[in-house]
C-alpha positions in Angstrom: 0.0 0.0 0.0 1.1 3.6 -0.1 2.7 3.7 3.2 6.5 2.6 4.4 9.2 3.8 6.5 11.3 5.3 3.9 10.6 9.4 3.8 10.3 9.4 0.3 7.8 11.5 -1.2 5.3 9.3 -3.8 5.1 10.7 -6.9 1.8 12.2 -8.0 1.8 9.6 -10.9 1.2 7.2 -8.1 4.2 4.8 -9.3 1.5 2.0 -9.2 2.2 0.7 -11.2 3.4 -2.3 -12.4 0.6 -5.0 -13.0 -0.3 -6.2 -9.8 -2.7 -8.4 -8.3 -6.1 -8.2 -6.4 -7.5 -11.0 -3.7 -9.0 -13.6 -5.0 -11.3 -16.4 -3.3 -13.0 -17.9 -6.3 -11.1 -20.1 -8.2 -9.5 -22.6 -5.7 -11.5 -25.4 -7.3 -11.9 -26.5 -11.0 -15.7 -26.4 -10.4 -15.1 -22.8 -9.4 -12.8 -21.7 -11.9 -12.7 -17.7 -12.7 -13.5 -17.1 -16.2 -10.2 -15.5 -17.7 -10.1 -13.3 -20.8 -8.0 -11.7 -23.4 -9.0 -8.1 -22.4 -7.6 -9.3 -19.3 -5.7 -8.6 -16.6 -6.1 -12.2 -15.2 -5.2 -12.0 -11.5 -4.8 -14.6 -9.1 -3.7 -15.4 -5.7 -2.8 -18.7 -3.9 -1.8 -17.6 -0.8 -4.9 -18.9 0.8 -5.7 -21.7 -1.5 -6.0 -25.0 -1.3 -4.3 -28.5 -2.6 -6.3 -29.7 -5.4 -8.4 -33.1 -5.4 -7.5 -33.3 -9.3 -4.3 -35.3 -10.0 -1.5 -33.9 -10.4 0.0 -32.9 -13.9 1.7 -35.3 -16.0 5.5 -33.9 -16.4 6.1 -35.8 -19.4 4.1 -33.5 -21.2 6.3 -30.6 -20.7 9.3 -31.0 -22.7 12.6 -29.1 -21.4 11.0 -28.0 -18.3 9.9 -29.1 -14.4 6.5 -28.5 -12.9 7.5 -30.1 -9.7 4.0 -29.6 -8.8 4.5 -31.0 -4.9 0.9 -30.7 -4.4 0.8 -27.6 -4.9 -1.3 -25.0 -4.0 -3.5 -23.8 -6.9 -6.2 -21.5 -9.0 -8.1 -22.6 -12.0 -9.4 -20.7 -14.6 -12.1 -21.2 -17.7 -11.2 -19.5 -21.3 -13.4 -19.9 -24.0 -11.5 -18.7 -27.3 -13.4 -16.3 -29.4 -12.0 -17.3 -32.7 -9.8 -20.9 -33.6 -6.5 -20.4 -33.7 -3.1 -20.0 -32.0 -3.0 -18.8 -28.0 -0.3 -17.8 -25.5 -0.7 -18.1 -22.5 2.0 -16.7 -19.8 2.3 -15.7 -16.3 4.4 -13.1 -16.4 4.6 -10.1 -14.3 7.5 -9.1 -12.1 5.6 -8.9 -9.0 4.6 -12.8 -9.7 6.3 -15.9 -8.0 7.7 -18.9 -9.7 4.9 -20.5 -11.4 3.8 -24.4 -12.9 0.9 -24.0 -15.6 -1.0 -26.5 -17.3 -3.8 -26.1 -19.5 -6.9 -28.6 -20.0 -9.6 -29.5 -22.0 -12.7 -31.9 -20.9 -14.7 -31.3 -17.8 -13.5 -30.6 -14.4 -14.6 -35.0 -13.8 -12.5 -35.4 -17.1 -9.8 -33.7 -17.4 -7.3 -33.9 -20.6 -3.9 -32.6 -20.7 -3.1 -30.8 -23.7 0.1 -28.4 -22.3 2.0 -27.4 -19.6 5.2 -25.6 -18.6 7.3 -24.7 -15.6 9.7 -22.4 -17.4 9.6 -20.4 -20.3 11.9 -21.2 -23.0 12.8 -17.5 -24.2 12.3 -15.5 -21.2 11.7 -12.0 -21.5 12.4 -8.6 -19.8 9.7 -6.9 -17.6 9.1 -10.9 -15.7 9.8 -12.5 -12.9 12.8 -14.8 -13.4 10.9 -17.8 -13.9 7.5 -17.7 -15.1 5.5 -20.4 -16.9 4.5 -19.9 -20.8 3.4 -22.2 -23.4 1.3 -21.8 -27.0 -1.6 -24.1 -27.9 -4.0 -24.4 -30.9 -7.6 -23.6 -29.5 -11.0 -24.5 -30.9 -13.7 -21.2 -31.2 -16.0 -21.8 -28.7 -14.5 -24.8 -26.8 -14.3 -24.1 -22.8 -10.7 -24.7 -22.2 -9.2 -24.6 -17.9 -6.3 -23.2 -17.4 -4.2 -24.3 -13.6 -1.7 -22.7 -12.0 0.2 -23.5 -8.9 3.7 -23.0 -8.1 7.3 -24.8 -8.4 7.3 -26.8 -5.7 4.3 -25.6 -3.9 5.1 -22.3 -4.0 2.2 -19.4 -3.5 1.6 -15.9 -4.6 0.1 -13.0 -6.7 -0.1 -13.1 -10.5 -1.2 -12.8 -13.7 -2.8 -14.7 -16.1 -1.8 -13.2 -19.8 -3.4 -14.4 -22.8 -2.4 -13.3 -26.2 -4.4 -14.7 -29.8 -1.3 -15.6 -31.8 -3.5 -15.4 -34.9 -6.6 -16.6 -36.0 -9.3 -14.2 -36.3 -11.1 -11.6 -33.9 -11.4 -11.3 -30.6 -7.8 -10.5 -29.5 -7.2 -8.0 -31.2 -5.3 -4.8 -30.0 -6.2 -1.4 -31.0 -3.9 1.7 -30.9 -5.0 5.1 -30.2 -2.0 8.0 -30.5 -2.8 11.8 -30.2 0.4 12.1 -31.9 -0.5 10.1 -34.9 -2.2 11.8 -37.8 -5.0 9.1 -37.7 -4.3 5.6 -39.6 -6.4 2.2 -39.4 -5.6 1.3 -35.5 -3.8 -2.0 -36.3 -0.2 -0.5 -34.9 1.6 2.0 -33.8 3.1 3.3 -37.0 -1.0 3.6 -37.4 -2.4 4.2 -34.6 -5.8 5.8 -34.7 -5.9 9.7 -33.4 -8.8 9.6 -30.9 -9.4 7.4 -28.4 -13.5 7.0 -29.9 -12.1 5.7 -33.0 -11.1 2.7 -31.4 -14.0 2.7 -29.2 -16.1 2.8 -32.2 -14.5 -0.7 -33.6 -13.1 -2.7 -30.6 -15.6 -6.0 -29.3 -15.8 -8.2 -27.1 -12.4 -9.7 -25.5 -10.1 -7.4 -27.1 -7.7 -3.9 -26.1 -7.0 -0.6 -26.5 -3.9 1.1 -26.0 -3.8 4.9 -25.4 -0.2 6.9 -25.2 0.6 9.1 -24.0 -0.7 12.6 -23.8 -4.5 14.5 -22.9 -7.2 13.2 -24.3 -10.9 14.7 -24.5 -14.0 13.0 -25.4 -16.0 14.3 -28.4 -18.9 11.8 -29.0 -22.5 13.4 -27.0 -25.4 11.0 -26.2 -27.3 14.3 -26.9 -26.2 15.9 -29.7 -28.3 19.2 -28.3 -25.7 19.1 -25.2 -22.4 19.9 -25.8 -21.6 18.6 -21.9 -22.9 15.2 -22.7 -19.7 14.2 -24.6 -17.8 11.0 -22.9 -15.9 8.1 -23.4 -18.5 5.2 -24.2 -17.6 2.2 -23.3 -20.2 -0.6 -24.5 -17.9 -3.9 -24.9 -16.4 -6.1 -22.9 -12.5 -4.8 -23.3 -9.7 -3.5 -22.2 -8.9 -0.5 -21.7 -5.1 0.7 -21.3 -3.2 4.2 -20.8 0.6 4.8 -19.7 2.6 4.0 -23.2 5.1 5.9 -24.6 3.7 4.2 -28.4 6.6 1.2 -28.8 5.5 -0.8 -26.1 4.8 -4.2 -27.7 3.1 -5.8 -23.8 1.5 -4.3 -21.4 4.6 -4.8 -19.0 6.8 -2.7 -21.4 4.9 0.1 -20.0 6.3 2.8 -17.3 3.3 4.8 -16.0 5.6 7.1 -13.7 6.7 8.4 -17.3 4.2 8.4 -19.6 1.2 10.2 -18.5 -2.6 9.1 -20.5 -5.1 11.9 -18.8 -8.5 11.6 -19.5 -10.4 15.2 -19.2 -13.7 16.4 -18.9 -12.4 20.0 -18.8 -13.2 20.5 -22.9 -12.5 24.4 -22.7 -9.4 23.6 -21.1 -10.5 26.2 -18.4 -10.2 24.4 -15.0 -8.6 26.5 -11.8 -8.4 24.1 -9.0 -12.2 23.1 -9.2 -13.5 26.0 -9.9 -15.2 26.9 -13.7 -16.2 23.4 -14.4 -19.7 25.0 -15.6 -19.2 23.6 -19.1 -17.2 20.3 -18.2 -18.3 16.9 -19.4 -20.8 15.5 -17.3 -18.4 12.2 -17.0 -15.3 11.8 -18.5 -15.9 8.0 -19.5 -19.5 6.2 -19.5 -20.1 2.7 -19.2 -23.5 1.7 -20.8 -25.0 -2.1 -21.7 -22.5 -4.5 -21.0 -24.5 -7.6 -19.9 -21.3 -10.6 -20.3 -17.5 -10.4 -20.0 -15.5 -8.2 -17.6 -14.1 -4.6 -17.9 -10.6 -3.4 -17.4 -9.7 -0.1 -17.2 -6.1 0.5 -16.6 -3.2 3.1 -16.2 -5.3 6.6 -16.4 -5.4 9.7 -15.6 -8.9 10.9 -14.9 -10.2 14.5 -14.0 -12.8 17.3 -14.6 -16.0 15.3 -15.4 -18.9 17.3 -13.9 -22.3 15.3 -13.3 -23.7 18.0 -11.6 -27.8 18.1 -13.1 -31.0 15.5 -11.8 -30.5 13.6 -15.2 -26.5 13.2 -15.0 -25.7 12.8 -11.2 -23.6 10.2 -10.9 -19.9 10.0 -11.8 -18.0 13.2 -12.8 -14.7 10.9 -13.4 -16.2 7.3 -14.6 -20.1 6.8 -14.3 -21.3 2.8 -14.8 -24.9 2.8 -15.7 -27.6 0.7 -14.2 -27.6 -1.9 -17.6 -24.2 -2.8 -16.4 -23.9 -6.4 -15.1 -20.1 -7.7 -15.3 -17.2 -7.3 -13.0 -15.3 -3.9 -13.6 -11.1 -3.8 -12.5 -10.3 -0.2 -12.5 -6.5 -0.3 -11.7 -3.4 2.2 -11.5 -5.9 5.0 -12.0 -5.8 8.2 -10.5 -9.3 10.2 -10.4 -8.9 13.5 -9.2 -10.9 17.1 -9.4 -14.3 15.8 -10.5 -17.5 16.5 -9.4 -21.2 15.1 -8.8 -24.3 14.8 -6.8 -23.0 11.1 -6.0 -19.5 9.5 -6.4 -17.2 12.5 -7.6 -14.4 10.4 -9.1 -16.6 7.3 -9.9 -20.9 6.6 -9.4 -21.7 3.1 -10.0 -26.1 3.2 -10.9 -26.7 -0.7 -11.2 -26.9 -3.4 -8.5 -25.6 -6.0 -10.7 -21.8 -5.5 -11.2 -19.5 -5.6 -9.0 -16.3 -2.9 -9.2 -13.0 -3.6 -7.9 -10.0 -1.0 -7.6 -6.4 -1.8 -7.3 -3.7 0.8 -7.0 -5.7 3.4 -7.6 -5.4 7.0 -6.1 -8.9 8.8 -5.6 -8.5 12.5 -3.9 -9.9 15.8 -4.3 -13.3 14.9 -5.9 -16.3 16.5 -4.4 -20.0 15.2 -4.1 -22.6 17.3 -3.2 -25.3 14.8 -2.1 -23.0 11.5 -0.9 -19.5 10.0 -1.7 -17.3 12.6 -2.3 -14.6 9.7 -4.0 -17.2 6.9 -4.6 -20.7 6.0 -4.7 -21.3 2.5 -5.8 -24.3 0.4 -5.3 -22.4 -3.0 -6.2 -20.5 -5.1 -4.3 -16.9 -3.4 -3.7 -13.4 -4.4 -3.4 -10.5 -1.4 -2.6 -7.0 -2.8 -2.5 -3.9 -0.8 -2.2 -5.8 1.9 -3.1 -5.4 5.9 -1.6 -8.6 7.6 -0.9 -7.8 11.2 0.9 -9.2 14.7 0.3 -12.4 14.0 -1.3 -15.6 15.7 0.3 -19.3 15.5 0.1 -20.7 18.7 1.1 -24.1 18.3 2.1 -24.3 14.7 2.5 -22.7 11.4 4.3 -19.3 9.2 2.9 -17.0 12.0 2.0 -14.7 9.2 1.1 -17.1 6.7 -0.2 -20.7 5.3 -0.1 -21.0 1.8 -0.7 -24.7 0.2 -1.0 -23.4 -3.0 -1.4 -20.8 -5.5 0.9 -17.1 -3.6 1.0 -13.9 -5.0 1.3 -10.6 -3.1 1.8 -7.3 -4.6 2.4 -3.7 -2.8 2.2 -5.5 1.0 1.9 -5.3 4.6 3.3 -8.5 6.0 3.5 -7.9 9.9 5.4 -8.6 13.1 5.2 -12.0 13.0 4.0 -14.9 15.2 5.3 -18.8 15.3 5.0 -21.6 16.9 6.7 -22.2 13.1 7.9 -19.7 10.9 8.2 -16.2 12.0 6.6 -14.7 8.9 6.2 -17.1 5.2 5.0 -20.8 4.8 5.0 -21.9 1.4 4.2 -25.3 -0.1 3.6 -25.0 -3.7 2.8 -24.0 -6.7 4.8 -20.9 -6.8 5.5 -17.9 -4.5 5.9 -14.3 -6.6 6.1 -10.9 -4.3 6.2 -7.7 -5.5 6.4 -4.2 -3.8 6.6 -5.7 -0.5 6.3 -5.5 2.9 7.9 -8.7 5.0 8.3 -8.0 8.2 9.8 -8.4 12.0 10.0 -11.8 11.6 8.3 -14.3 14.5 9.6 -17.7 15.8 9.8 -19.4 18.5 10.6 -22.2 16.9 12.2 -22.1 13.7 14.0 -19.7 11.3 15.2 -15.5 11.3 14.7 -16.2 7.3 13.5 -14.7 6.5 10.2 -17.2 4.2 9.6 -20.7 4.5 9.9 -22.1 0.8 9.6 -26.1 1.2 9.0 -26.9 -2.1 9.4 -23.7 -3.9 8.2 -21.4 -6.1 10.1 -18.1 -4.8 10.3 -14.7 -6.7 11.1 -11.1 -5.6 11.2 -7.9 -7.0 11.3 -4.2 -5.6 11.8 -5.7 -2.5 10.7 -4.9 1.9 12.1 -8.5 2.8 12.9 -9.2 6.3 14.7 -11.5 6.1 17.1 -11.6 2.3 17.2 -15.0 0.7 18.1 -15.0 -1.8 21.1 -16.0 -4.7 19.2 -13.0 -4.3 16.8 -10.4 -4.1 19.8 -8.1 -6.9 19.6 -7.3 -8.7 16.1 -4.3 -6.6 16.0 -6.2 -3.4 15.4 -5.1 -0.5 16.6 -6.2 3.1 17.5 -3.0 5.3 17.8 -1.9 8.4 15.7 -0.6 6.5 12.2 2.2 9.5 12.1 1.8 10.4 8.1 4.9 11.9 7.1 3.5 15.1 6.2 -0.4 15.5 6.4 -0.4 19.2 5.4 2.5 18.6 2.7 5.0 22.0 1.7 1.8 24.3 1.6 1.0 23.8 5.5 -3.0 23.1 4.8 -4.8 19.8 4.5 -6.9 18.7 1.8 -4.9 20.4 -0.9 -3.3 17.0 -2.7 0.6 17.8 -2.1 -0.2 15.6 1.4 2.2 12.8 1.9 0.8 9.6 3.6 3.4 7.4 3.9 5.1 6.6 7.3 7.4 8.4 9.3 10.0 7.0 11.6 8.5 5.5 14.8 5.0 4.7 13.4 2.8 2.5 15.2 2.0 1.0 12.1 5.4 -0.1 10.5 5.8 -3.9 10.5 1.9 -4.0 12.1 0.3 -5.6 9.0 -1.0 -9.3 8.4 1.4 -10.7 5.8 -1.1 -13.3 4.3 -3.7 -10.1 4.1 -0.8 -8.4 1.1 -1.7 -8.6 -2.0 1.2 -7.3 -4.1 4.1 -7.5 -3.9 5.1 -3.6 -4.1 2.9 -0.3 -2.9 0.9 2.4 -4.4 4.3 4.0 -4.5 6.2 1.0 -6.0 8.3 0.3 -2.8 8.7 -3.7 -1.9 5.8 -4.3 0.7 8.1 -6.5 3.0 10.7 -4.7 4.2 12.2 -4.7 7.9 12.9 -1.6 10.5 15.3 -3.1 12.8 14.0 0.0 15.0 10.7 -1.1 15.3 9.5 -4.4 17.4 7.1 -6.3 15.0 4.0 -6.7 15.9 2.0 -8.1 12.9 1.2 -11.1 11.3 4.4 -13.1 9.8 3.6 -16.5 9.2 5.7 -17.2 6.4 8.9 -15.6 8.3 9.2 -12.4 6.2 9.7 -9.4 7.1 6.5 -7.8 8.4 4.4 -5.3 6.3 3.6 -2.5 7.4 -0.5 -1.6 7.9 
């Protein structure tokens, strides 16, 4: 997450971001496998799971290379090819561990080997030093499972990848380059101009990739409204900024570098929230989507402006109530939008469910509830930043879920509200891990960074200002986090040059639950387990790391 000992100052790029990996629970059983795509990413985690009842792999099958399964711990997936024809399938990404794959076709009760690999032949740059790889001719339409565990039993984070080495639609990429003077898409050398040319022509299962630079959106969904412009999104794809335009994988990518803003602010007018008058009522829409998953990826995101009865939710990125699939918003950082609910992102339907990873959400503002977030789906936030976000006149100035809320690995501070500055929940269940809440306010009510309705909550290893009584113990903890600076060079809060990482002598460095990480670096790309010989740990280390840190 975006807090470690080291008094560095995070860059505001939010260095996030290498791929990394969210929790997962699904997927521990072939029965249960997690539906993988090309759009991608494909993340996984064994940490917690299990030994399958399968057999193990036949090694014979993998020529030149050693599964040494071991019983290994493992996650299944289910791809369904969109077209016949060549795939890859790889699991690297340099935050993974060392990795057995083997791929399947049959039934879960009849399972038939077709590939398998421990170690890539031709290893690559931007990978872990051993990661698993093969190629395999796929049928259209055949359900195909995919099983990964690790060298010798070996658990961790990952990434499925899966490339179409040919062989008709449906993993294609598409390339969008301001830079460009507008060609057919297909490359680099030809890339399309605007980003809603390849919105326009991208389906199901395949990318974009955006480069470098600030883009606006110039397609309305009323052509009478200037301010109804966004970025549709109406396929199941994914969606990728940070390039430099050479990149040939998504891990040839440096985000710190290469900046991909997305901005509502089409007179170019802004001045620190003010003027937004004639802004885009959200940046990027996503309408009708009813199969598949979402990814959107490595953005910058600012100056949407829902602020009218008919446009309310989502100034940044607003999912519409036809929305049904799982969304993965990753190294994305929302900032200076505005709406009547969720500033930087308004979720409308009950039937998807949004996750965030490394994302950075702060100084978005909400009028009526969740200055940073209102969703009403189901919600995971890992390794996320949520700070400086307000709702004026209503409750959750950092977020309003209506729906059951996980956090793991976050900072959630300095957010304010008429009613409850920090989390309002109404589902079932609230579960936060690793986390520091603190320095959210209100102006009316309680100093409680949560506010439960009628949701159970539970806690573990986590920084939590004034700490309920039924959350005592667990390794919770109610003391001052010590941020290194939480009025940054300016010497006010709330203005965004705030630096939340961990000074010397925090209570919460080596505090965290080491089976509760998630990736294997921070918000601010520094290596999650990391030792202060200064501090006495007093976390979770089961696997004799070093500690992380809340």
């Amino acid at each position: 997450q975006v807090r470690n000992i080291l008094k560095t100052i995070p860059m505001l790029c939010i260095c996030v971001l290498t791929c990394s990996v969210r929790a997962q629970t699904n997927g521990d059983h072939c029965w249960d496998a997690l539906t993988a795509t090309i759009s991608g990413p494909n993340y996984f985690n064994t940490t917690n799971a299990t030994t399958g009842q399968e057999p193990e792999p036949d090694e014979s099958m993998c020529p030149g290379t050693y599964l040494n399964w071991n019983n290994s711990p493992d996650i299944w997936f289910v791809f369904t090819p969109p077209a016949t024809g060549t795939y890859t399938f790889s699991t690297c990404n340099l935050e993974g561990y060392d990795t057995s794959m083997v791929l399947y076709s049959g039934t879960c009760s009849s399972l038939d080997q077709i590939a398998c690999n421990g170690d890539a032949a031709d290893p690559t740059s931007g990978c872990q030093s051993f990661y698993s790889e093969f190629e395999s001719v796929l049928i259209a339409g055949t359900e195909y499972l995919v099983r990964i565990g690790g060298y010798g039993g070996l658990v961790g984070f990952g990434e499925l990848i899966i490339r179409s080495s040919g062989g008709g639609s449906g993993g294609t990429t598409w390339y969008v380059d301001l830079d460009m003077p507008g060609g057919s898409g297909t490359s680099w050398s030809d890339a399309f101009k605007t980003i809603d040319h390849a919105l326009n022509v991208a389906i199901d299962g395949e990318q974009i990739w955006v480069a470098e630079g600030t883009y606006y959106p110039s397609v309305p969904s009323d052509p009478s409204d200037a301010r109804t412009v966004t970025f549709f999104i109406r396929k199941a794809i994914g969606i990728y900024g940070g390039f430099d335009g050479t990149e040939n994988s998504l891990e040839d990518r440096d985000l710190s570098l290469h900046h991909t803003i997305l901005s509502g602010d089409l007179y170019g007018d802004d001045d620190f929230g003010d003027n937004m008058s004639e802004n885009a009522y959200h940046v990027m829409s996503v309408d009708n989507i009813t199969a598949g998953s979402l990814t959107i990826d490595g953005f910058w995101i600012n100056g949407g402006n829902a602020d009218i009865p008919a446009e309310k939710y989502g100034g940044g990125i607003f999912v519409d109530a036809s929305v049904s699939i799982p969304i993965n918003i990753d190294a994305c950082w929302l900032s200076g939008n505005n709406a009547f609910y969720g500033g930087a992102i308004g979720v409308e339907t009950t039937s998807a469910s949004l996750a965030l990873l490394k994302v950075k959400i702060n100084l978005n503002t909400a009028s009526e509830a969740g200055g940073g977030l209102y969703i009403r789906s189901g919600t995971s936030i890992d390794t996320c930043e949520i700070t400086g976000n307000t709702s004026t006149l209503g409750e959750g100035g950092g977020l309003v879920v209506v729906g059951d809320l996980t956090i793991v690995n976050a900072t959630i501070a300095q957010n304010s509200a008429r009613l409850v500055g920090g989390i309002s929940v109404l589902g079932t269940t609230i579960d936060v891990q690793n986390s520091i809440l603190w320095g959210n306010t209100s102006l009316y009510g309680s100093s409680d960074q949560v506010e439960r309705n009628n949701a159970s909550m539970s806690a573990r290893y986590s920084c939590i200002e004034n700490l309920e009584d039924d959350l005592v113990g667990n390794g919770n903890i109610d003391e001052n986090p010590h941020f290194v600076s939480v009025r940054g060079p300016d010497g006010e809060d709330r203005t965004g040059d705030e630096i939340f990482s961990l000074y010397q002598g925090s209570p919460c460095i080596d505090a965290g639950n080491n089976t509760a990480v998630t990736t294997t670096f921070d918000i601010a790309g520094t290596y999650r387990f990391i030792d202060d010989p200064y501090t006495v740990d007093t976390g979770n280390n089961p696997n004799e790391q070093p500690v992380s840190d809340m």
